[in-house]
TORKOLGU-881879 format. One record per atom (N, C-alpha, C, O): residue number from 1; residue in three letters; atom name; x, y, z. Coordinates in Angstrom, 1 decimal, padded with zeros to 4 digits, m for minus. Atoms other than C-alpha are relative to their C-alpha. Layout:
! TORKOLGU-881879
 pos code site     c1     c2     c3
 NUM  ALA   CA      X      Y      Z
...
! end
This chain:
! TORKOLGU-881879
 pos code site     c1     c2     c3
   1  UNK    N m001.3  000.2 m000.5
   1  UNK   CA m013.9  050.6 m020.3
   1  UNK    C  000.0 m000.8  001.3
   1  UNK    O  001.0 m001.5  001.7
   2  UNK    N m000.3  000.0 m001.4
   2  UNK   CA m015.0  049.8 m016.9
   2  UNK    C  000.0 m001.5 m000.3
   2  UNK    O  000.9 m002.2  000.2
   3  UNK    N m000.1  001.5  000.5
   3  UNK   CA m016.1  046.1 m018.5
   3  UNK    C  000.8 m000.5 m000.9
   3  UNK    O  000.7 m001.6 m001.3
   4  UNK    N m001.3  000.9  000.4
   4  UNK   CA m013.3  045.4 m020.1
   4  UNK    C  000.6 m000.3  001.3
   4  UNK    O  000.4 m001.5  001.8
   5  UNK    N m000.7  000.0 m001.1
   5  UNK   CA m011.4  046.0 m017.0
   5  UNK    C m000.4 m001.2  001.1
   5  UNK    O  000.5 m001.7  001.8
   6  UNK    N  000.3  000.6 m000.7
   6  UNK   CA m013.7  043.9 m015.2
   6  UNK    C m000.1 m001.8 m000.8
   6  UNK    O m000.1 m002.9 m000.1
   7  UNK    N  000.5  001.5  000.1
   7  UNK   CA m014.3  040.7 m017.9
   7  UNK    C  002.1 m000.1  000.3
   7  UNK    O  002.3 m001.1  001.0
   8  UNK    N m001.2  000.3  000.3
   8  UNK   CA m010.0  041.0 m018.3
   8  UNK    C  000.2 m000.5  002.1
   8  UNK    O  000.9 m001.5  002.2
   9  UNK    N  000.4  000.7 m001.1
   9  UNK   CA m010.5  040.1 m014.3
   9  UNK    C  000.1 m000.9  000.4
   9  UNK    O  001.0 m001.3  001.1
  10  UNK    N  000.7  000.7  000.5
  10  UNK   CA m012.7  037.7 m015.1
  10  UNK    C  000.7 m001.5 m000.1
  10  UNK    O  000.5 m002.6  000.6
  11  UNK    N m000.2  001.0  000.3
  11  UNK   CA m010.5  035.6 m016.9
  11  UNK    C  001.1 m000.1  000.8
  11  UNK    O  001.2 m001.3  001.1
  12  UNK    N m001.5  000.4 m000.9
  12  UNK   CA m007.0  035.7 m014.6
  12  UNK    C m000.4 m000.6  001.1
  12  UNK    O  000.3 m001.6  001.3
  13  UNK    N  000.4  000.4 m000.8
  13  UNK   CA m008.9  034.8 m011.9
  13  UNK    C m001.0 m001.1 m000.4
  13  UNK    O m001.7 m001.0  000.6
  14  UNK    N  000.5  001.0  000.6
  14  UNK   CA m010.8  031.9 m013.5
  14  UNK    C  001.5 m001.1 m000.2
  14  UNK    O  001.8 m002.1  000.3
  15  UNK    N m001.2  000.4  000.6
  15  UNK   CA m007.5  031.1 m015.1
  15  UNK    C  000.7 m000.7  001.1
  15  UNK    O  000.8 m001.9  000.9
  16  UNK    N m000.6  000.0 m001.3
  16  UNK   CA m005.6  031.0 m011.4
  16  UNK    C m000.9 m001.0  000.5
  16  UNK    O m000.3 m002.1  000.7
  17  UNK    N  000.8  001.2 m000.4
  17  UNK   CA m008.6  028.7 m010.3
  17  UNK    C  000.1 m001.0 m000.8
  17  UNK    O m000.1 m002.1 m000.2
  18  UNK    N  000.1  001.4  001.2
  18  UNK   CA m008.4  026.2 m013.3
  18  UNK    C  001.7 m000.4  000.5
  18  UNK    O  002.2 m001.5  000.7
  19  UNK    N m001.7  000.6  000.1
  19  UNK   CA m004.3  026.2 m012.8
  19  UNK    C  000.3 m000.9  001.7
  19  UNK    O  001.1 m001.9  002.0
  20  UNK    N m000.3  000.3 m001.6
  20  UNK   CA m004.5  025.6 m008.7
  20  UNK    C m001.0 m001.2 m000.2
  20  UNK    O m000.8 m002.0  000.8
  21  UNK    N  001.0  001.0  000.2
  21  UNK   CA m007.4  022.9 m009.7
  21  UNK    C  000.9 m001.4 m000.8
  21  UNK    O  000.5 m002.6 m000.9
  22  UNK    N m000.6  000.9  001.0
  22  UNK   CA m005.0  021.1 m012.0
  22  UNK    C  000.7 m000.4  001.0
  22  UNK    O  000.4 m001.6  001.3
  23  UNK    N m001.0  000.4 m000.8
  23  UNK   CA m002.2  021.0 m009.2
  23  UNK    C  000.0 m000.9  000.9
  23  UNK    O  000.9 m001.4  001.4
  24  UNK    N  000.2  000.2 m001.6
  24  UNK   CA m003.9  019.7 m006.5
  24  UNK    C  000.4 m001.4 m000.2
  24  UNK    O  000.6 m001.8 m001.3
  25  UNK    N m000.3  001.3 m000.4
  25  UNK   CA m003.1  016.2 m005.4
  25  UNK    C m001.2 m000.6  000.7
  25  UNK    O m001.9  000.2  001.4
  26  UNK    N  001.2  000.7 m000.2
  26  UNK   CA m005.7  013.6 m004.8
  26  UNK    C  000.4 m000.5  001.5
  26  UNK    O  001.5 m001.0  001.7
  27  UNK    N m000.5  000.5 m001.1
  27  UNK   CA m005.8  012.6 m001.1
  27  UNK    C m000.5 m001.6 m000.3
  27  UNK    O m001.7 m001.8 m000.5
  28  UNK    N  000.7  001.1  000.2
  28  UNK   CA m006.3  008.8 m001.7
  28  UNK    C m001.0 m000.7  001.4
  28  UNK    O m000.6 m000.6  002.6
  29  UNK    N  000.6  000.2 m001.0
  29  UNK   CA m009.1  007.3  000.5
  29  UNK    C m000.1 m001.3  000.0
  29  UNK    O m000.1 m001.7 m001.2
  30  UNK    N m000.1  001.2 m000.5
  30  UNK   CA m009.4  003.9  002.0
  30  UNK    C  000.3 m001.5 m001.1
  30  UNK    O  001.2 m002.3 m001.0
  31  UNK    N  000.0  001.2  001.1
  31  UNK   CA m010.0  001.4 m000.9
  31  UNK    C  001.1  000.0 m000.7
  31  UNK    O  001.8 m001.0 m000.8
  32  UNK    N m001.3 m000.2  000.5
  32  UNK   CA m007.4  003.2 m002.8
  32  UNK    C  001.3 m000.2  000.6
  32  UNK    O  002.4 m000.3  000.0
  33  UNK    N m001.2  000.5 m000.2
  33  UNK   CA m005.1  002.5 m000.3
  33  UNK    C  000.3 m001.3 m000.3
  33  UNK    O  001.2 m001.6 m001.0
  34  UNK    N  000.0  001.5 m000.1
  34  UNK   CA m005.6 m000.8  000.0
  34  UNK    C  000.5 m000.5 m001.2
  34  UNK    O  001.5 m001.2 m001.2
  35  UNK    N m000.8  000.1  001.3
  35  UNK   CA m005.1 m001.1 m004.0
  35  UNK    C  001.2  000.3  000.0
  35  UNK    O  002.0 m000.5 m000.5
  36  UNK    N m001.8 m000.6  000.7
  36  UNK   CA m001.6  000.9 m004.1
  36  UNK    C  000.7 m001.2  001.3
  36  UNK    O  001.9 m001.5  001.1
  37  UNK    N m000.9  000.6 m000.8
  37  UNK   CA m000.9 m001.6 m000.6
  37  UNK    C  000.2 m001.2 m000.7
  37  UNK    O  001.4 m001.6 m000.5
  38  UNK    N  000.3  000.9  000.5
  38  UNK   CA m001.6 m004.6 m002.7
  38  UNK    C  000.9 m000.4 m001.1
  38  UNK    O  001.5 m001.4 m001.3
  39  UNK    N m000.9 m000.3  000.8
  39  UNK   CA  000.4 m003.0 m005.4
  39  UNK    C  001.7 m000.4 m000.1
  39  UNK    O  002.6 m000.8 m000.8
  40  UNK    N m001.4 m000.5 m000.5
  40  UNK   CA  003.3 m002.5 m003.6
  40  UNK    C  000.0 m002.0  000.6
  40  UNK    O  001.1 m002.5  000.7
  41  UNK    N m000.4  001.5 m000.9
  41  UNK   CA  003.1 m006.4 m001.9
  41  UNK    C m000.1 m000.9 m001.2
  41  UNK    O  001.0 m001.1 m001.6
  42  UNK    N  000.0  000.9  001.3
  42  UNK   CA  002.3 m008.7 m005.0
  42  UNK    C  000.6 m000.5 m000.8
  42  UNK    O  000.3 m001.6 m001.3
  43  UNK    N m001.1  000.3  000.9
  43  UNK   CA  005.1 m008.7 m007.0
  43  UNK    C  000.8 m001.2  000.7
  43  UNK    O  001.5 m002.1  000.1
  44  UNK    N m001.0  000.7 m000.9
  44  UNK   CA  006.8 m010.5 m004.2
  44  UNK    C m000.4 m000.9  000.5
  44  UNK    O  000.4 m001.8  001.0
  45  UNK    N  000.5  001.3 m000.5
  45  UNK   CA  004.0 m012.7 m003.2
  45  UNK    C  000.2 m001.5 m000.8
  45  UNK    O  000.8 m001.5 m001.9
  46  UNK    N  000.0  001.2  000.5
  46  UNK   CA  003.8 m016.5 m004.2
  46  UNK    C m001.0  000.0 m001.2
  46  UNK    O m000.8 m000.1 m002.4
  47  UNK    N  001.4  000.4  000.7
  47  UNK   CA  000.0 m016.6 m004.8
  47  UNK    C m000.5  000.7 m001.2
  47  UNK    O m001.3  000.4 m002.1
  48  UNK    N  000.7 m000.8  000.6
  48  UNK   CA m000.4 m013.8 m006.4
  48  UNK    C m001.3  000.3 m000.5
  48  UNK    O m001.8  000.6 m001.6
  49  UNK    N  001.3 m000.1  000.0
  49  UNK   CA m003.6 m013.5 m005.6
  49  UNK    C m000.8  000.8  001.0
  49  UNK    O m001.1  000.2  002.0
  50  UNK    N  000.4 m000.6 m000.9
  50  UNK   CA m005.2 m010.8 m003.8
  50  UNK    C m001.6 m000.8  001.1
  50  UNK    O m001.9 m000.3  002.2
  51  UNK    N  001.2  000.9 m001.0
  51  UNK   CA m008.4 m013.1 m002.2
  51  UNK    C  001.2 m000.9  001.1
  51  UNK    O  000.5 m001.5  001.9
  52  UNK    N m000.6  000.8 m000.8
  52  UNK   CA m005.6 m015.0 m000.1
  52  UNK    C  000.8  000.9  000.4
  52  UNK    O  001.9  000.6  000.5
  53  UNK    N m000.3 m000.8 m001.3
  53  UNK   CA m004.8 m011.9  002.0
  53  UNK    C m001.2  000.7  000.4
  53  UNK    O m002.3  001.0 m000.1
  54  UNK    N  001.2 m000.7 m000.5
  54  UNK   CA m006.6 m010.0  004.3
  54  UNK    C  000.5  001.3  000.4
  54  UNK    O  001.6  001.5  000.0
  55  UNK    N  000.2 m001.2 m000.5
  55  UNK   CA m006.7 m006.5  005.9
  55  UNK    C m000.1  000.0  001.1
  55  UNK    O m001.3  000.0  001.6
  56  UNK    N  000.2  000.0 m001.4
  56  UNK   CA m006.1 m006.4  009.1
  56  UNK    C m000.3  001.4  000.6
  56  UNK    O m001.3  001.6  001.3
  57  UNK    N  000.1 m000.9 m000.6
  57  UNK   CA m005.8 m003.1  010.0
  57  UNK    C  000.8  001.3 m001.2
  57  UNK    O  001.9  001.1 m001.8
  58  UNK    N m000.1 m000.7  000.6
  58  UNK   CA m006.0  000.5  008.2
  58  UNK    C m000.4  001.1  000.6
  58  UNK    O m001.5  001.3  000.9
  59  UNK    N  000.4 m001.1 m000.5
  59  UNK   CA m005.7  003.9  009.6
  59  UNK    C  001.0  001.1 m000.3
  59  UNK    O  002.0  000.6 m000.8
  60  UNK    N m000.9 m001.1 m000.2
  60  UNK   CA m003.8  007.1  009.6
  60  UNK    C  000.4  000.4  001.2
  60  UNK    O m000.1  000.2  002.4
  61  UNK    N m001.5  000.3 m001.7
  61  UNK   CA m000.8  007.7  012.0
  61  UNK    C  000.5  001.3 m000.5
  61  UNK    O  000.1  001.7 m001.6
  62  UNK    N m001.2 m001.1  000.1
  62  UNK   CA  001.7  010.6  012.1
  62  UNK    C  001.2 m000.6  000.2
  62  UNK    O  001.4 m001.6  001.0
  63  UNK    N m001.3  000.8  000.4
  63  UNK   CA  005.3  009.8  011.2
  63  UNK    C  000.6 m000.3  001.4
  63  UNK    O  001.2 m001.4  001.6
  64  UNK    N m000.7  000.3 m001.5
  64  UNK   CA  006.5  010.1  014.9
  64  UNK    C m000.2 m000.8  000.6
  64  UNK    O  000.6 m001.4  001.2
  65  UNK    N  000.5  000.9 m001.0
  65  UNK   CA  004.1  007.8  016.5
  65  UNK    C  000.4 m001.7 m001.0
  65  UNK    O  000.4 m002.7 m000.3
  66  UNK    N m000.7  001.1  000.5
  66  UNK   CA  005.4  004.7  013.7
  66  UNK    C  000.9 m000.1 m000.1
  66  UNK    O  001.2 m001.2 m000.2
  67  UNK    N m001.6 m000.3  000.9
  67  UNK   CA  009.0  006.0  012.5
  67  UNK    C  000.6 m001.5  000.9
  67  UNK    O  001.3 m002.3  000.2
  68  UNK    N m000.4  001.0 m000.5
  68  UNK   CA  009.8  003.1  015.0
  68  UNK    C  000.2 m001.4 m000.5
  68  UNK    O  001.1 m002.2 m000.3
  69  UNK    N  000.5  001.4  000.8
  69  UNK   CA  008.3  000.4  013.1
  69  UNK    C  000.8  000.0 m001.3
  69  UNK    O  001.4 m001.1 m001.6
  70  UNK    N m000.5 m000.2  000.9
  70  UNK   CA  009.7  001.5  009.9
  70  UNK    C  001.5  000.1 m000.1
  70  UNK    O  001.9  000.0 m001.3
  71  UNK    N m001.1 m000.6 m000.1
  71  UNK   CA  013.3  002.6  011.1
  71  UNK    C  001.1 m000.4 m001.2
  71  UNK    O  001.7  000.3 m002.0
  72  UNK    N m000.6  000.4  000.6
  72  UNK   CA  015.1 m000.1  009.4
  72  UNK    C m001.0 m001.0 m001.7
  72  UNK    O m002.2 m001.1 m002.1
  73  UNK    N  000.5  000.8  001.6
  73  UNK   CA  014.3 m002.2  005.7
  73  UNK    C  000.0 m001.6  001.1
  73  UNK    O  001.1 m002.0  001.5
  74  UNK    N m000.2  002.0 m000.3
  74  UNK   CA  013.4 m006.3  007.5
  74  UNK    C m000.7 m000.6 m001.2
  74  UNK    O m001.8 m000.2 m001.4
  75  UNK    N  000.4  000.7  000.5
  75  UNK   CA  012.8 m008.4  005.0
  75  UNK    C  000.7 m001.1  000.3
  75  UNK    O  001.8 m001.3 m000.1
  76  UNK    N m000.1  001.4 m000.8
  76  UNK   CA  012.9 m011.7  007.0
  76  UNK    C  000.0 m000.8 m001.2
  76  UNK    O m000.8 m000.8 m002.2
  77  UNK    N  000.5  001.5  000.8
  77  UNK   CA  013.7 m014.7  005.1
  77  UNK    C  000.1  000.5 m001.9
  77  UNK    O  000.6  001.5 m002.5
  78  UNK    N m000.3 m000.4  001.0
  78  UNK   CA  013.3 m015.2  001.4
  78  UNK    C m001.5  001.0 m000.7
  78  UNK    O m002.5  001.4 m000.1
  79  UNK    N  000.3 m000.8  000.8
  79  UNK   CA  011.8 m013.2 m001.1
  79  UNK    C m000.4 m000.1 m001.7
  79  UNK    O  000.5  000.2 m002.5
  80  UNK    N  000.0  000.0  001.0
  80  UNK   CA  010.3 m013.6 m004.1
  80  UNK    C m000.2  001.1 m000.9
  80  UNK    O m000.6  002.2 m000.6
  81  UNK    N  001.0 m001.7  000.9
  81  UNK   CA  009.5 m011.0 m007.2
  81  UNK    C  001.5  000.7 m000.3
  81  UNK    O  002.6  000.2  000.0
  82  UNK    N m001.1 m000.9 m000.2
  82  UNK   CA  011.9 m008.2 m007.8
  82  UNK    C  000.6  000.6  001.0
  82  UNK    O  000.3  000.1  002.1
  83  UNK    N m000.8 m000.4 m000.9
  83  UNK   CA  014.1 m006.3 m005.7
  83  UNK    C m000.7  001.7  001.1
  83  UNK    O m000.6  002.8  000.7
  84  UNK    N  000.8 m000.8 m000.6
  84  UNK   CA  012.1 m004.1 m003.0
  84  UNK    C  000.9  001.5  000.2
  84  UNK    O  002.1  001.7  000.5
  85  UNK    N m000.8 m001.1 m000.1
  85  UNK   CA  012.5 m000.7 m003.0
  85  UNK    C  000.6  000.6  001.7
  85  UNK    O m000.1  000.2  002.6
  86  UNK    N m000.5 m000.4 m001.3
  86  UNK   CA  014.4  001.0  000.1
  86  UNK    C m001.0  000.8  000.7
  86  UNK    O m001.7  001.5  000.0
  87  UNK    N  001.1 m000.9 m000.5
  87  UNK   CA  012.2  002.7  002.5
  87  UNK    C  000.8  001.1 m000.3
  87  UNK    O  001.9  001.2 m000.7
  88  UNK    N m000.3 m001.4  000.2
  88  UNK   CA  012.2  006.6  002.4
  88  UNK    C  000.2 m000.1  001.9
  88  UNK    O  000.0 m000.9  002.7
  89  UNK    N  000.3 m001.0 m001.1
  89  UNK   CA  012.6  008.9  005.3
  89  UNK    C m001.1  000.6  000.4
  89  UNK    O m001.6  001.1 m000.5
  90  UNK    N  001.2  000.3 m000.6
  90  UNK   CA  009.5  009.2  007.5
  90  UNK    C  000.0  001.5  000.4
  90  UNK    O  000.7  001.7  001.4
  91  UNK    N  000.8 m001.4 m000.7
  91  UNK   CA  008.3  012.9  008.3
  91  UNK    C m000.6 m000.1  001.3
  91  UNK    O m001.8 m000.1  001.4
  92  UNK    N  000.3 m000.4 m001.5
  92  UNK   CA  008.1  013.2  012.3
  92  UNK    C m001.5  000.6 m000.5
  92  UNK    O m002.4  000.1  000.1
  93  UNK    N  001.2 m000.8 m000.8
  93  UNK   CA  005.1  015.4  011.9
  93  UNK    C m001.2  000.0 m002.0
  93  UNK    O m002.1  000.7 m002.5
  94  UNK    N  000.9  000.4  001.5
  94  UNK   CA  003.8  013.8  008.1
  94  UNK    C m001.2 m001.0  000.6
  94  UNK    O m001.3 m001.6  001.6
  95  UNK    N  001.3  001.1 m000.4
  95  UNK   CA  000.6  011.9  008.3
  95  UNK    C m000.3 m001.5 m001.0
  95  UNK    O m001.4 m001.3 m001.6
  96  UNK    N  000.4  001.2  000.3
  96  UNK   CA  000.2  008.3  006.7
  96  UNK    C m001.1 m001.1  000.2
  96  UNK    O m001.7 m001.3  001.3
  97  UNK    N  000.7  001.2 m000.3
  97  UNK   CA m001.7  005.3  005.9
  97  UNK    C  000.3 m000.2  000.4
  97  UNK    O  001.4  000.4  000.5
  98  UNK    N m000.4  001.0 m000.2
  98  UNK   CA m000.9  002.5  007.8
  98  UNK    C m000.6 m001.5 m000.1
  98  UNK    O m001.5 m002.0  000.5
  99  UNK    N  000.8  001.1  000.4
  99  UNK   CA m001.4 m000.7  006.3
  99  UNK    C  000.3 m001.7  000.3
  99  UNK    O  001.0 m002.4 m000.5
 100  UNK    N m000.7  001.2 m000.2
 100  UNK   CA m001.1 m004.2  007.9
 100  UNK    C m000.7 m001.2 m000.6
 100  UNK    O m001.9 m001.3 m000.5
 101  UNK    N  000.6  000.9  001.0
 101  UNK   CA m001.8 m007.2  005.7
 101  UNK    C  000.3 m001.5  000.4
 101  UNK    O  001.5 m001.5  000.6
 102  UNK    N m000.4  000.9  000.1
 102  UNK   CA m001.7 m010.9  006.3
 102  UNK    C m000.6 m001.2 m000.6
 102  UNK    O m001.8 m001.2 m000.8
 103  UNK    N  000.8  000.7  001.0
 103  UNK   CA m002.4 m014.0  004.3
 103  UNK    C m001.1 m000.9  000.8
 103  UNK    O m000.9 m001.5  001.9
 104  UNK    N  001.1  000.7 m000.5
 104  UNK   CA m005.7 m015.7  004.9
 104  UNK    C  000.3 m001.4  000.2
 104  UNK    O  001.1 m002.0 m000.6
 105  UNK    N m000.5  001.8 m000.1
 105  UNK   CA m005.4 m019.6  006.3
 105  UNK    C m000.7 m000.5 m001.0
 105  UNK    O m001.7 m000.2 m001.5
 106  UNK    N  000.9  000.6  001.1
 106  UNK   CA m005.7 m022.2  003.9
 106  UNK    C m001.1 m000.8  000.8
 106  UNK    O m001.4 m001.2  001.9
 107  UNK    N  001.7  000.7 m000.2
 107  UNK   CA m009.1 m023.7  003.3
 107  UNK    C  000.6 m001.2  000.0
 107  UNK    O  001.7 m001.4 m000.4
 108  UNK    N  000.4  001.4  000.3
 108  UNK   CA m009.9 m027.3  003.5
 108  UNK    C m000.5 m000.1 m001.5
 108  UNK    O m001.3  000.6 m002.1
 109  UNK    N  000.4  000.3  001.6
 109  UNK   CA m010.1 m028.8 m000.1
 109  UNK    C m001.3 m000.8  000.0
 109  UNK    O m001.6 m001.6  000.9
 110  UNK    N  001.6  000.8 m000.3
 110  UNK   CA m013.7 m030.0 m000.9
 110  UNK    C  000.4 m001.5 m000.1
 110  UNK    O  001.3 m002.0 m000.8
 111  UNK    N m000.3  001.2 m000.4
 111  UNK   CA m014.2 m033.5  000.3
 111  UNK    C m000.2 m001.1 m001.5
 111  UNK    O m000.2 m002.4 m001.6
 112  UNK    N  000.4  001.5  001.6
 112  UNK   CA m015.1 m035.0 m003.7
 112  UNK    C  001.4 m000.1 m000.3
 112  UNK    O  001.8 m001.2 m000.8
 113  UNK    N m001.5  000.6  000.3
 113  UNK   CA m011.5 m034.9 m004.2
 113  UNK    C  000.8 m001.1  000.3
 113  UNK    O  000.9 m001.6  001.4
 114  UNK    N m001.0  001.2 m000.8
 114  UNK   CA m009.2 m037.6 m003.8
 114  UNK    C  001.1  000.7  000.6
 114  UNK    O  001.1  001.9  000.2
 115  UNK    N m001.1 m000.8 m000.6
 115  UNK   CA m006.0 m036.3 m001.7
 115  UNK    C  000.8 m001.3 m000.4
 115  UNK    O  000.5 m002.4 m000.7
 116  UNK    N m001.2  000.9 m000.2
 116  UNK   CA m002.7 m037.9 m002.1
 116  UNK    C  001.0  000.8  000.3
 116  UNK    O  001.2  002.0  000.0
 117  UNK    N m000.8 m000.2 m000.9
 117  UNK   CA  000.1 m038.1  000.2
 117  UNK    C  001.0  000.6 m000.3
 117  UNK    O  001.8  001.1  000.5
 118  UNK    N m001.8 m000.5  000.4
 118  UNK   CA  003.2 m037.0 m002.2
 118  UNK    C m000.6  001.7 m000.9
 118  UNK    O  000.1  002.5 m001.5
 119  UNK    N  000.4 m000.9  000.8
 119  UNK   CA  000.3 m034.1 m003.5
 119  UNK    C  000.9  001.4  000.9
 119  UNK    O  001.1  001.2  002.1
 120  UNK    N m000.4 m001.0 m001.1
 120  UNK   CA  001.9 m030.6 m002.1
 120  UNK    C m001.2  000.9  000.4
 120  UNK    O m002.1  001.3 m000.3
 121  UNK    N  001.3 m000.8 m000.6
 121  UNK   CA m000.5 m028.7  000.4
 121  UNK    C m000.3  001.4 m000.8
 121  UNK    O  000.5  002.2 m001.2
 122  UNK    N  000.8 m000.9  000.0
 122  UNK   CA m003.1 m026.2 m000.4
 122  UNK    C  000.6  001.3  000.9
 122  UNK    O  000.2  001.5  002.0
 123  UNK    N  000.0 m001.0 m001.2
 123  UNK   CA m001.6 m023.1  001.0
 123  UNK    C  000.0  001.6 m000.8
 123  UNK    O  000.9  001.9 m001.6
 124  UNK    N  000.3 m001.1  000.8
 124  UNK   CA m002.5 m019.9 m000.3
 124  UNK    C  001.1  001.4 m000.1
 124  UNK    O  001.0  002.4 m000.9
 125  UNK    N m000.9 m001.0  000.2
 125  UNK   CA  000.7 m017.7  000.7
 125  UNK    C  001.0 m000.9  000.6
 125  UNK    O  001.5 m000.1  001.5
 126  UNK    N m001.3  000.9 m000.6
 126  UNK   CA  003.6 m020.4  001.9
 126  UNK    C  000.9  001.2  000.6
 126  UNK    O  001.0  001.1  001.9
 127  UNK    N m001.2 m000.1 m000.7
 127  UNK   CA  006.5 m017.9  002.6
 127  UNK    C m000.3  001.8  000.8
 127  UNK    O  000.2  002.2  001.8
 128  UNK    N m000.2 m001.2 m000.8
 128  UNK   CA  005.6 m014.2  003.6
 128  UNK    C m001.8 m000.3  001.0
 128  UNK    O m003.0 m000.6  000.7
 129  UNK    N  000.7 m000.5 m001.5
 129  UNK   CA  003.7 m013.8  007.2
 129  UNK    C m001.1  000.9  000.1
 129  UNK    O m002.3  000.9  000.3
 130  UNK    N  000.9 m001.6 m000.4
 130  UNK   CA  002.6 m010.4  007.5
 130  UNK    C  000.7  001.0 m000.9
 130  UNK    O  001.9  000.7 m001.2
 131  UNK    N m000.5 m001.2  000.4
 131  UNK   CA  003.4 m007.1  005.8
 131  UNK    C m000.8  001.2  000.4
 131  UNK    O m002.0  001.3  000.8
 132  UNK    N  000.8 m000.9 m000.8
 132  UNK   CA  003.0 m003.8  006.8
 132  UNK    C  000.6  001.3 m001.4
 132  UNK    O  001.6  001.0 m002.1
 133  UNK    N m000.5 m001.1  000.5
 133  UNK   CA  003.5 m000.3  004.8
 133  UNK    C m000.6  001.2  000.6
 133  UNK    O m001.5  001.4  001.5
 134  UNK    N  000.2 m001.3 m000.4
 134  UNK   CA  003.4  003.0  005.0
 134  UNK    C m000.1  001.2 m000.9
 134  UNK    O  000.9  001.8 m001.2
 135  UNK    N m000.2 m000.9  001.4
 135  UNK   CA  001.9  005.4  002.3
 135  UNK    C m000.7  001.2  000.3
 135  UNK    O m001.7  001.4  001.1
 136  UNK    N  000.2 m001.7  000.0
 136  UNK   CA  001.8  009.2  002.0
 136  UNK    C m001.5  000.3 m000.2
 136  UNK    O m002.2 m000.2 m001.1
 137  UNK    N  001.5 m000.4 m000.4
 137  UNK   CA m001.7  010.6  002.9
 137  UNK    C m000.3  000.7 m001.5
 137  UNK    O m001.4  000.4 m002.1
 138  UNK    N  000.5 m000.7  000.7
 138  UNK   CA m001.2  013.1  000.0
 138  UNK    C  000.4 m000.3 m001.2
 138  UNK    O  000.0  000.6 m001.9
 139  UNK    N m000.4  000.1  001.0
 139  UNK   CA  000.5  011.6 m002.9
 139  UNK    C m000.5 m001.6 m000.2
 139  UNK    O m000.7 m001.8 m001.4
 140  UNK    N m000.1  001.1  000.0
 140  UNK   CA m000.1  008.0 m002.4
 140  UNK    C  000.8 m001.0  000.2
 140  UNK    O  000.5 m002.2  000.3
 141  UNK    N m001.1  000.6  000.2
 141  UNK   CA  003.2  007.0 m002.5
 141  UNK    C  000.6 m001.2  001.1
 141  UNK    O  000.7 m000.7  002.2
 142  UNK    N m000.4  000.6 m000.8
 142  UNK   CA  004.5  003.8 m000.6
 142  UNK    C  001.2  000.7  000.9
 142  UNK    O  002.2  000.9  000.1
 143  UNK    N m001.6 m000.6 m000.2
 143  UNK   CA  007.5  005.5  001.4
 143  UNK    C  000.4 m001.1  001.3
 143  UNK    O  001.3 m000.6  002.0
 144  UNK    N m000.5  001.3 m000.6
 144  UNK   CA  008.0  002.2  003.7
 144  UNK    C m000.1 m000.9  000.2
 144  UNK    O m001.3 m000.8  000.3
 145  UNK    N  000.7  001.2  000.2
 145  UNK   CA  007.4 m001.3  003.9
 145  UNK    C  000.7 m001.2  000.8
 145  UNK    O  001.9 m001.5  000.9
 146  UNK    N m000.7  001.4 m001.1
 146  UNK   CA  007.8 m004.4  006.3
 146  UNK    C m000.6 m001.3  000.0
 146  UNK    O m001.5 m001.6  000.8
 147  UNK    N m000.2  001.2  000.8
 147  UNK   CA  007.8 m007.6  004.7
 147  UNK    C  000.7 m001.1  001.2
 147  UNK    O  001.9 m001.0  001.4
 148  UNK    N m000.1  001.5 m000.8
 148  UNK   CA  007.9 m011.1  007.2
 148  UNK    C  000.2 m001.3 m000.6
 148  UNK    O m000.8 m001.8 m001.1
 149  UNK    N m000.2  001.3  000.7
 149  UNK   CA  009.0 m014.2  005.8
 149  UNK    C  000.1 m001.0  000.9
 149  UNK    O  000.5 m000.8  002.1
 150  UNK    N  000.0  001.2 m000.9
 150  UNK   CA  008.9 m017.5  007.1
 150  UNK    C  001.5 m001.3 m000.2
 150  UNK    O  002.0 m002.2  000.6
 151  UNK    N m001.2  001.2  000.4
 151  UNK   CA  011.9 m019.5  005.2
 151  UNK    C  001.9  001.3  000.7
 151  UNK    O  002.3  002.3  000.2
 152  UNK    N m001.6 m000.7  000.4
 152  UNK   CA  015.7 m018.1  006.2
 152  UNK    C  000.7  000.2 m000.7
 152  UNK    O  001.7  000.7 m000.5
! end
C-alpha cells in the first residue's frame, strides 16, 4: 500500500515537472538577438543583406532607463518593405535587449573594373542610417524600434 502511495507520488510530481518544463520561455541570448534584430530590420532594408550592417552595440537595459528613446514610432524619411509595426508599451521596471545597428561604409570596387560615370554607386544601404530596437529579455519579442532614414 505504502508503494503505491508513494510510486502514485512519483508520477504527479514528475508530471508537474515535465508540464512547468514545457512552459518555460527561452531567455534568448546574444546571437539570437541579433538574428530576431535583423529580422525585425530587413524587410525594410534596400540591400537586404545582412554583411552590409554592423553591430554596434548590444546589452540589456531596464525599461525606465530607455522608455525615452523609444517614447514615440520615428521613422525618418522613406521606407521601404512593409508597413512597421507600432511600438508596444515599455515596462518601467522590464528588462530588454538593446540593439543598435548601422550600415557598414561602402567598399572601394576592385581596381580590374572599369568604372563609368553614368554607372550608379556601390552603396551597400543607400536610405536607412541607423536603427535601434528593443526586444523582450524573456520572449524575444521586438516591442520597439527606431528606424533613421536619410531621404524625406
Amino acid at each position: 500500500m505504502a508503494r503505491t502511495i508513494y510510486l502514485g507520488y512519483l508520477v504527479i510530481v514528475l508530471t508537474l515537472g515535465l508540464v512547468g518544463c514545457a512552459n518555460k520561455k527561452v531567455i534568448p541570448i546574444e546571437q539570437q538577438v541579433r538574428d530576431l534584430a535583423w529580422q525585425a530590420l530587413e524587410p525594410n532594408t534596400a540591400s537586404h543583406n545582412r554583411a552590409a550592417w554592423g553591430f554596434i552595440e548590444i546589452k540589456q537595459v531596464v525599461g525606465r532607463d530607455i522608455s525615452g528613446q523609444f517614447r514615440d514610432e520615428y521613422f525618418y524619411g522613406c521606407l521601404q518593405g512593409p508597413t512597421i509595426v507600432p511600438n508596444s508599451k515599455i515596462d518601467p521596471s522590464g528588462v530588454y535587449w538593446y540593439v543598435h545597428l548601422e550600415p557598414r561604409p561602402a567598399t572601394p570596387l576592385p581596381q580590374q573594373r572599369n568604372m563609368s560615370i553614368t554607372e550608379v554607386p556601390l552603396i551597400p544601404e543607400p536610405f536607412i542610417y541607423k536603427a535601434f530596437f528593443l526586444i523582450d529579455v524573456t520572449d524575444g519579442k521586438v516591442v520597439a524600434r527606431n528606424l533613421y532614414c536619410l531621404m524625406p
